[in-house]
PDB file of N, CA, C and O in Angstrom:
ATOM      1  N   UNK A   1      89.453 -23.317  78.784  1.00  0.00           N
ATOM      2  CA  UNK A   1      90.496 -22.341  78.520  1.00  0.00           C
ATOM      3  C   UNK A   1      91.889 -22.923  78.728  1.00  0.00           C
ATOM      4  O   UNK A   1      92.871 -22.601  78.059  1.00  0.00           O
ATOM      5  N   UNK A   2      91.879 -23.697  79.591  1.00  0.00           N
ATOM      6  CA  UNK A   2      92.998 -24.566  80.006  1.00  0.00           C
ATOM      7  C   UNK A   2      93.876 -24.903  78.779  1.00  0.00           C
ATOM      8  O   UNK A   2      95.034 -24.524  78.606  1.00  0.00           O
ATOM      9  N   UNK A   3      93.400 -25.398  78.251  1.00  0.00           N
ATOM     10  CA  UNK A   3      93.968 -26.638  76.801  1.00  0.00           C
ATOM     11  C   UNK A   3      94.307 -25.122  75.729  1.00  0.00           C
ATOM     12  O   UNK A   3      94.394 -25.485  74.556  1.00  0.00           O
ATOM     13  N   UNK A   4      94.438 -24.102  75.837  1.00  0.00           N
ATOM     14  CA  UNK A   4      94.524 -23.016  75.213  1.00  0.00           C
ATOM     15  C   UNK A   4      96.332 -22.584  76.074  1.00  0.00           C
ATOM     16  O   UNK A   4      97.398 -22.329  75.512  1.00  0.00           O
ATOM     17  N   UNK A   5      96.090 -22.643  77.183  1.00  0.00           N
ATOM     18  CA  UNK A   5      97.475 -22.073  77.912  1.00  0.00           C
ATOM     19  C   UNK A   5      98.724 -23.023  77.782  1.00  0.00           C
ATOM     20  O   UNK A   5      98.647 -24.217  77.492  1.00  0.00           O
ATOM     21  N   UNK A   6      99.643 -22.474  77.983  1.00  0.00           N
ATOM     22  CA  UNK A   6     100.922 -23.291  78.099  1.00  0.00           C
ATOM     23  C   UNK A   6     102.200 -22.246  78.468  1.00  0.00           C
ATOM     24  O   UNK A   6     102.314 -21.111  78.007  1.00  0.00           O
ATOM     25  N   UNK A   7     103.095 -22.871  79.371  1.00  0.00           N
ATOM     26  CA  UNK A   7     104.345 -22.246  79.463  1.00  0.00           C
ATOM     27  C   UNK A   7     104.776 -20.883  78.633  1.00  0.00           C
ATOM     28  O   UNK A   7     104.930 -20.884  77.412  1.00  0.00           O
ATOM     29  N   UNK A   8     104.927 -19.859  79.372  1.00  0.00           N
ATOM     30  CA  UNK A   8     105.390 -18.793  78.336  1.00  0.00           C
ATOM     31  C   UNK A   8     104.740 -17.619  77.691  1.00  0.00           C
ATOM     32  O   UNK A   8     105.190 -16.553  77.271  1.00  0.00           O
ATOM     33  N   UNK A   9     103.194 -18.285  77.753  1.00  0.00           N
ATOM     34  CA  UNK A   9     102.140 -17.580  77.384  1.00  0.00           C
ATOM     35  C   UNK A   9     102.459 -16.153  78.221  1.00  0.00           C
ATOM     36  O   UNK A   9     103.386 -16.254  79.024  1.00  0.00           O
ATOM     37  N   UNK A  10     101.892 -15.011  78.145  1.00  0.00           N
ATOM     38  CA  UNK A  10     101.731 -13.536  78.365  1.00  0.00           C
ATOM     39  C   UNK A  10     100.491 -13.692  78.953  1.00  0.00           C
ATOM     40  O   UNK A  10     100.141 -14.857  78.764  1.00  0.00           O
ATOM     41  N   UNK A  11      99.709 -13.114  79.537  1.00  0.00           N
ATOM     42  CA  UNK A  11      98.243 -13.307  80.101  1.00  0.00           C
ATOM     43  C   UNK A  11      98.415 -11.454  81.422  1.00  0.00           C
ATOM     44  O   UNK A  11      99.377 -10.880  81.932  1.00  0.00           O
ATOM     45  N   UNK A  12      96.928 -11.214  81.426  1.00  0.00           N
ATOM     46  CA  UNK A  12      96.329 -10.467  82.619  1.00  0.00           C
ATOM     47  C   UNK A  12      95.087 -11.330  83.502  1.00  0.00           C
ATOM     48  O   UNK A  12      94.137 -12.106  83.402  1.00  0.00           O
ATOM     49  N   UNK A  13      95.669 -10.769  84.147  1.00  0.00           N
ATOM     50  CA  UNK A  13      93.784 -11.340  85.366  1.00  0.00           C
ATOM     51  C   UNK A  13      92.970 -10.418  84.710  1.00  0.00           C
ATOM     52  O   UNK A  13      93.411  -9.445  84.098  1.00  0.00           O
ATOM     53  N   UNK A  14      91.542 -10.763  84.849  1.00  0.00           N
ATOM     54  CA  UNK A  14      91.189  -9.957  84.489  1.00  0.00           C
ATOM     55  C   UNK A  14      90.338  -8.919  85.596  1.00  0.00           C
ATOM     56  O   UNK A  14      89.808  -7.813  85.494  1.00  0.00           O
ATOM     57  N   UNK A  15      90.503  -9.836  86.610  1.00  0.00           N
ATOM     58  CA  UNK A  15      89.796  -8.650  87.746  1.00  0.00           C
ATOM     59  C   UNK A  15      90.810  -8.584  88.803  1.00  0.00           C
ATOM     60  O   UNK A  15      90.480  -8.756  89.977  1.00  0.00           O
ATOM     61  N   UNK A  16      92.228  -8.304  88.407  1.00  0.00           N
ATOM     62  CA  UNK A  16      93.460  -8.083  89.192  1.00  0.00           C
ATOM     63  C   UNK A  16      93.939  -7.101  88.238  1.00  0.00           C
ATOM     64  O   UNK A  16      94.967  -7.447  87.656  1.00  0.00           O
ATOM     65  N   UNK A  17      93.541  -6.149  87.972  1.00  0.00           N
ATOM     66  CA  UNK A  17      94.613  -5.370  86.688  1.00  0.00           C
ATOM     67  C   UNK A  17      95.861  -4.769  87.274  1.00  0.00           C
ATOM     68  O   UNK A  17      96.861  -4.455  86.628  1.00  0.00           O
ATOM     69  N   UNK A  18      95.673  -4.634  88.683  1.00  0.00           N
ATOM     70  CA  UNK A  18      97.141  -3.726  89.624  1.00  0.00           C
ATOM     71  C   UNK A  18      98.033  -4.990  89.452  1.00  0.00           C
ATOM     72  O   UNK A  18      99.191  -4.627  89.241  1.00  0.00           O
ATOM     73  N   UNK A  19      97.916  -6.254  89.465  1.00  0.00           N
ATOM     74  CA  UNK A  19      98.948  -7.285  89.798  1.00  0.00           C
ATOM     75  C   UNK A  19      99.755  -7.555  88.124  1.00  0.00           C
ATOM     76  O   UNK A  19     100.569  -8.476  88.053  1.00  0.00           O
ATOM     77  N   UNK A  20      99.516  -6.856  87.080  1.00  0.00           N
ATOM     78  CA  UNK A  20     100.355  -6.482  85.821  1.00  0.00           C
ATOM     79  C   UNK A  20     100.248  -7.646  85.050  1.00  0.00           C
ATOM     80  O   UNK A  20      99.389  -8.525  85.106  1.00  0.00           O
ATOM     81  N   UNK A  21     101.289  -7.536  84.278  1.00  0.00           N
ATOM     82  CA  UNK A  21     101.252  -8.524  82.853  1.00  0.00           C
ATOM     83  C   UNK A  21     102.118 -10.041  83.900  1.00  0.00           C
ATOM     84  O   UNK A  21     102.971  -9.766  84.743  1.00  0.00           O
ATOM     85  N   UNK A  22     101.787 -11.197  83.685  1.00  0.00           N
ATOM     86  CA  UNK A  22     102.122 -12.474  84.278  1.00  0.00           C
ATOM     87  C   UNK A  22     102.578 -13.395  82.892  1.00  0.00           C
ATOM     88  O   UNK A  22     101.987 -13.387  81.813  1.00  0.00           O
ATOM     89  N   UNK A  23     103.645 -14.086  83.200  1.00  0.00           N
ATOM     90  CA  UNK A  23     103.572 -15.104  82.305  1.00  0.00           C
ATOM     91  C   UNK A  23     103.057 -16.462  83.023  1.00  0.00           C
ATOM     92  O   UNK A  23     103.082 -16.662  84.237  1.00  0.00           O
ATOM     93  N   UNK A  24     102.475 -17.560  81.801  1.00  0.00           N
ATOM     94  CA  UNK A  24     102.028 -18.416  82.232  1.00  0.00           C
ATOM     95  C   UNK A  24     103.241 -19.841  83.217  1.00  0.00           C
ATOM     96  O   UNK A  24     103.246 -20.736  82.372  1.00  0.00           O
ATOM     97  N   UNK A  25     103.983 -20.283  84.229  1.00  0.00           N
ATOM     98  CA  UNK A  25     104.349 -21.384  84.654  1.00  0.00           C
ATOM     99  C   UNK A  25     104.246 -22.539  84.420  1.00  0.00           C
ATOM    100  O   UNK A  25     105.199 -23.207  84.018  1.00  0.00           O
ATOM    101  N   UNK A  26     103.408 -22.878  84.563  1.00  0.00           N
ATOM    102  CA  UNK A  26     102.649 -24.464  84.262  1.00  0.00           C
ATOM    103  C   UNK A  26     100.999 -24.473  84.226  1.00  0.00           C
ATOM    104  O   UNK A  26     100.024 -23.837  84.627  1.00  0.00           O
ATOM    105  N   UNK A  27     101.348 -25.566  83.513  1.00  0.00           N
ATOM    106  CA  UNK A  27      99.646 -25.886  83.418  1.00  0.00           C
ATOM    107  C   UNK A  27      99.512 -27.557  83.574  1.00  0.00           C
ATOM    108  O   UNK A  27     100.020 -28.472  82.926  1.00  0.00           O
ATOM    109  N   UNK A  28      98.476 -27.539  84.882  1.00  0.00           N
ATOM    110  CA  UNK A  28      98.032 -28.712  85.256  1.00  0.00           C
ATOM    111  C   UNK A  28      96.210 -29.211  85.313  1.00  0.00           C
ATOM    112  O   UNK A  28      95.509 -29.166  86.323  1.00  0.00           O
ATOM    113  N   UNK A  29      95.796 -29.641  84.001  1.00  0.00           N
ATOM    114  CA  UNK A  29      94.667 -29.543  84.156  1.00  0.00           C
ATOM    115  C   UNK A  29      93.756 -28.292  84.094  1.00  0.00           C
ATOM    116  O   UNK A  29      93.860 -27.598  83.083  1.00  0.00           O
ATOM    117  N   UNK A  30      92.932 -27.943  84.994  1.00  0.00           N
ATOM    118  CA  UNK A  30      92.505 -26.422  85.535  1.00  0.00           C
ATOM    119  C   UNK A  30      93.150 -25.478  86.048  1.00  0.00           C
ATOM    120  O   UNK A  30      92.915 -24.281  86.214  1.00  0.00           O
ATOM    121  N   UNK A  31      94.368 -26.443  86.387  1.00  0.00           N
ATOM    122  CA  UNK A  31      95.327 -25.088  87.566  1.00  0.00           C
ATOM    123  C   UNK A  31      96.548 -24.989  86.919  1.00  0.00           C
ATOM    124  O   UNK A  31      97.345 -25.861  86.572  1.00  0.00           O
ATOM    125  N   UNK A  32      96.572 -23.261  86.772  1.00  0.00           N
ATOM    126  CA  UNK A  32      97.398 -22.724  85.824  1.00  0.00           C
ATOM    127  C   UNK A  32      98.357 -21.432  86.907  1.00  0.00           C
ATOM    128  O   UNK A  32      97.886 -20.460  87.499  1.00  0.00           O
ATOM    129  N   UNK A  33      99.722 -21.883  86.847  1.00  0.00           N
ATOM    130  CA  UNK A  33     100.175 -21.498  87.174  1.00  0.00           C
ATOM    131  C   UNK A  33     100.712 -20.181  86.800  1.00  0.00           C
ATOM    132  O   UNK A  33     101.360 -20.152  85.753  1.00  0.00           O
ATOM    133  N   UNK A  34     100.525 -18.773  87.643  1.00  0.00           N
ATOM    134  CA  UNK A  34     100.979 -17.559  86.751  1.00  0.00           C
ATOM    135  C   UNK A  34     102.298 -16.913  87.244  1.00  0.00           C
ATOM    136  O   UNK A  34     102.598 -17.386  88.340  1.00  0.00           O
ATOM    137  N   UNK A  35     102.944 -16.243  86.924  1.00  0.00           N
ATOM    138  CA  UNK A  35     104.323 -15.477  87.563  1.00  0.00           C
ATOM    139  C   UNK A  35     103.677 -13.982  87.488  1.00  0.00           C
ATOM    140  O   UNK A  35     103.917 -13.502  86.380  1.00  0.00           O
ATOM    141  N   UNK A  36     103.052 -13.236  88.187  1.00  0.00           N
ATOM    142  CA  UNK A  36     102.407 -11.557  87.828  1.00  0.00           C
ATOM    143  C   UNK A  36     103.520 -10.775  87.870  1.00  0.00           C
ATOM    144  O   UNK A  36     104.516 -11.307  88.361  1.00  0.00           O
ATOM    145  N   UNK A  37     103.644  -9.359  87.386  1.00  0.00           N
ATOM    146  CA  UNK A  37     104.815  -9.014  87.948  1.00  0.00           C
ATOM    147  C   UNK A  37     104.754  -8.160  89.614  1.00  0.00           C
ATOM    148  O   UNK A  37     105.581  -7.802  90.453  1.00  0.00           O
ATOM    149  N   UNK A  38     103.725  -8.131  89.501  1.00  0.00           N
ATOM    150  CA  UNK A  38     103.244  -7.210  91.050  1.00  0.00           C
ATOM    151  C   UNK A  38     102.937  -8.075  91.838  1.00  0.00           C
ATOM    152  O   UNK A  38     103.233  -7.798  93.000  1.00  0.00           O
ATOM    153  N   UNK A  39     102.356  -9.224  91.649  1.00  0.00           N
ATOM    154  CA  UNK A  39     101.885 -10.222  93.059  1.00  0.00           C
ATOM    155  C   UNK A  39     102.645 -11.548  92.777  1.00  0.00           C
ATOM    156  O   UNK A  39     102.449 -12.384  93.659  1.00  0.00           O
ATOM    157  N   UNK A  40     103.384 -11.912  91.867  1.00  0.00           N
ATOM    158  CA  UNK A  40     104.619 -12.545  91.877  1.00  0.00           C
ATOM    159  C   UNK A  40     103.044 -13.746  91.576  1.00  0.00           C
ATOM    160  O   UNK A  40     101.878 -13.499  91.269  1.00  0.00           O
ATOM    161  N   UNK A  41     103.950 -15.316  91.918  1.00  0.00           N
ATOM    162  CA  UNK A  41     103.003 -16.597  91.466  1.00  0.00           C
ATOM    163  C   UNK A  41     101.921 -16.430  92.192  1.00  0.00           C
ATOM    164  O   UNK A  41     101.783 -15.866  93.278  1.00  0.00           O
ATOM    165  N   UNK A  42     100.865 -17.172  91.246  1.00  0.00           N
ATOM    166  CA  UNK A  42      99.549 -16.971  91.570  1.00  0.00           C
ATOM    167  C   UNK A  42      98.825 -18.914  90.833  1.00  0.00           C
ATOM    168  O   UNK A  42      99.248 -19.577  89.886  1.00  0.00           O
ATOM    169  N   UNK A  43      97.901 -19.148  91.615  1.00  0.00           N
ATOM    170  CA  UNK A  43      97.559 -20.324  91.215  1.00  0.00           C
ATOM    171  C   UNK A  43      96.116 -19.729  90.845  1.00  0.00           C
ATOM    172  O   UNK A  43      95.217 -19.458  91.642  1.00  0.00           O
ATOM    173  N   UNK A  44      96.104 -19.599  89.528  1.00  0.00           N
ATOM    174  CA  UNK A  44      94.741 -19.646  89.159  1.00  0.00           C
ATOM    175  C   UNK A  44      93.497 -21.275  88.489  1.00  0.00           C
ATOM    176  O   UNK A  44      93.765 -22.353  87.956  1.00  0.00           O
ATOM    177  N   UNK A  45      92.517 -20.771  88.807  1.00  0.00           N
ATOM    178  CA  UNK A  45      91.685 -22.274  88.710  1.00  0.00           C
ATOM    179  C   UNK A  45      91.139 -21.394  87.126  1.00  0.00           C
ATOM    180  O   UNK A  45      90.842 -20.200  87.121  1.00  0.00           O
ATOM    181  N   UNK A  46      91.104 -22.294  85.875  1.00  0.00           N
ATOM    182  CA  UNK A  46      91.093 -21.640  84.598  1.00  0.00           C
ATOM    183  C   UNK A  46      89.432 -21.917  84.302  1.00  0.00           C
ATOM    184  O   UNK A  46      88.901 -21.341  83.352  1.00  0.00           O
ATOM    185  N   UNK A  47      88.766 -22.697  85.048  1.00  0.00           N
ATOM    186  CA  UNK A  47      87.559 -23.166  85.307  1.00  0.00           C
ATOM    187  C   UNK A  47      86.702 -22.239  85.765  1.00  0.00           C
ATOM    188  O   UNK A  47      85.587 -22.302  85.247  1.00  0.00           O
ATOM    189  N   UNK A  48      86.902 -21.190  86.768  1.00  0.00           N
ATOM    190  CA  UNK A  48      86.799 -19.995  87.086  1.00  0.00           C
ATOM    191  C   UNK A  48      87.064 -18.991  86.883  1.00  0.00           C
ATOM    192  O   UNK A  48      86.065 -18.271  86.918  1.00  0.00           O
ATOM    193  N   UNK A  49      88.130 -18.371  86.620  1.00  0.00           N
ATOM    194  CA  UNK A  49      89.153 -17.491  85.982  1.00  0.00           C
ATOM    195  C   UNK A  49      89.681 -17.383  84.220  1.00  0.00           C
ATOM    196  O   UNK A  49      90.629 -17.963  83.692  1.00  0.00           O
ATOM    197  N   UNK A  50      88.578 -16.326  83.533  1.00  0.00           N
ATOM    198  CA  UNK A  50      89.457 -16.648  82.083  1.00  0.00           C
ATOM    199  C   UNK A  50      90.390 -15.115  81.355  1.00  0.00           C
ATOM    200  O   UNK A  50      90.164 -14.052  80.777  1.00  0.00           O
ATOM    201  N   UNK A  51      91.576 -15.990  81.915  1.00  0.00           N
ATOM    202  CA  UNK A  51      92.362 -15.228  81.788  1.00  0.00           C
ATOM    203  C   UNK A  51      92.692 -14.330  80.421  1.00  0.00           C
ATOM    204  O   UNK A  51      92.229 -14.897  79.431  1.00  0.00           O
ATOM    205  N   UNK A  52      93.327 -13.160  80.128  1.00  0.00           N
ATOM    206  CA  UNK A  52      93.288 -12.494  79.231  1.00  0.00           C
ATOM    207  C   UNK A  52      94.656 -12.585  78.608  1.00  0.00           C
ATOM    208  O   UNK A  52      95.746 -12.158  78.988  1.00  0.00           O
ATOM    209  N   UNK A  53      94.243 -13.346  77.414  1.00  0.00           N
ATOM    210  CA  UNK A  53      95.995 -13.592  76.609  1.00  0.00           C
ATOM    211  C   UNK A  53      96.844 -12.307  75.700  1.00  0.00           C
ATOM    212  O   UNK A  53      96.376 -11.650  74.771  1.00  0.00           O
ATOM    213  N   UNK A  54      97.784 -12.238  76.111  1.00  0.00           N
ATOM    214  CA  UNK A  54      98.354 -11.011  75.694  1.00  0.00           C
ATOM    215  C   UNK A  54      98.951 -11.842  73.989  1.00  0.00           C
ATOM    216  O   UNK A  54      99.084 -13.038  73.731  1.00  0.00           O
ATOM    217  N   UNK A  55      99.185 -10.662  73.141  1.00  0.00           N
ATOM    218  CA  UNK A  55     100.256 -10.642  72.275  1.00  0.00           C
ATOM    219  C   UNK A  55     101.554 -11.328  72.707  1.00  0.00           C
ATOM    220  O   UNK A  55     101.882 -11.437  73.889  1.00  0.00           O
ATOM    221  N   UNK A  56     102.131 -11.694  71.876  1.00  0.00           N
ATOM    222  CA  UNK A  56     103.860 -12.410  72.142  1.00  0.00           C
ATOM    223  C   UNK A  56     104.738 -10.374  72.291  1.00  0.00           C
ATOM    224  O   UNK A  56     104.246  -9.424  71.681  1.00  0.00           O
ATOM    225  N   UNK A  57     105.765 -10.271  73.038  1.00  0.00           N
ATOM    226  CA  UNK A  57     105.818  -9.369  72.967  1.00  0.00           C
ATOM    227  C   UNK A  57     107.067  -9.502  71.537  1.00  0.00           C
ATOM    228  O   UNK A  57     107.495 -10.528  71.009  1.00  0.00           O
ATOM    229  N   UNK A  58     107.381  -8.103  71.234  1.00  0.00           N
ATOM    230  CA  UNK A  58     107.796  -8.152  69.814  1.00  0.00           C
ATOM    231  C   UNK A  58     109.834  -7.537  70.102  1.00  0.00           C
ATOM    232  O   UNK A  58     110.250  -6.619  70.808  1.00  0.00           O
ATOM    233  N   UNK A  59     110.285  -8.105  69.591  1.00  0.00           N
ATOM    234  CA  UNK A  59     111.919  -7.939  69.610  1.00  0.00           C
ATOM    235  C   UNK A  59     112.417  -6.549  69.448  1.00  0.00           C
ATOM    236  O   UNK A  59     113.626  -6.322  69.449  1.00  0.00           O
TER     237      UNK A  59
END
């Protein structure tokens, strides 16, 4: 899933739904850095965790 993410991306946890819409930070390998808007950065392992990619949001 990794090689799918990058900077900027939109994403949900998917078994965190209270911690809101996150954009993606960085991506290192497996570990993907998120910004949530409720639990702020989060280091997810993408190896474990497949995250749910949102739409680009629209202007």
């Amino acid at each position: 899933m990794s090689t799918e993410l990058h900077p900027g991306l939109r994403v949900r946890h998917p078994d965190q739904p209270d911690w809101g819409v996150g954009q993606v930070q960085s991506v290192a390998g497996d570990r993907v850095t998120v910004n949530f808007a409720e639990a702020g950065k989060v280091l997810i392992r993408s190896d474990r965790v497949a995250l749910i990619l949102l739409p680009p949001e629209s202007d």
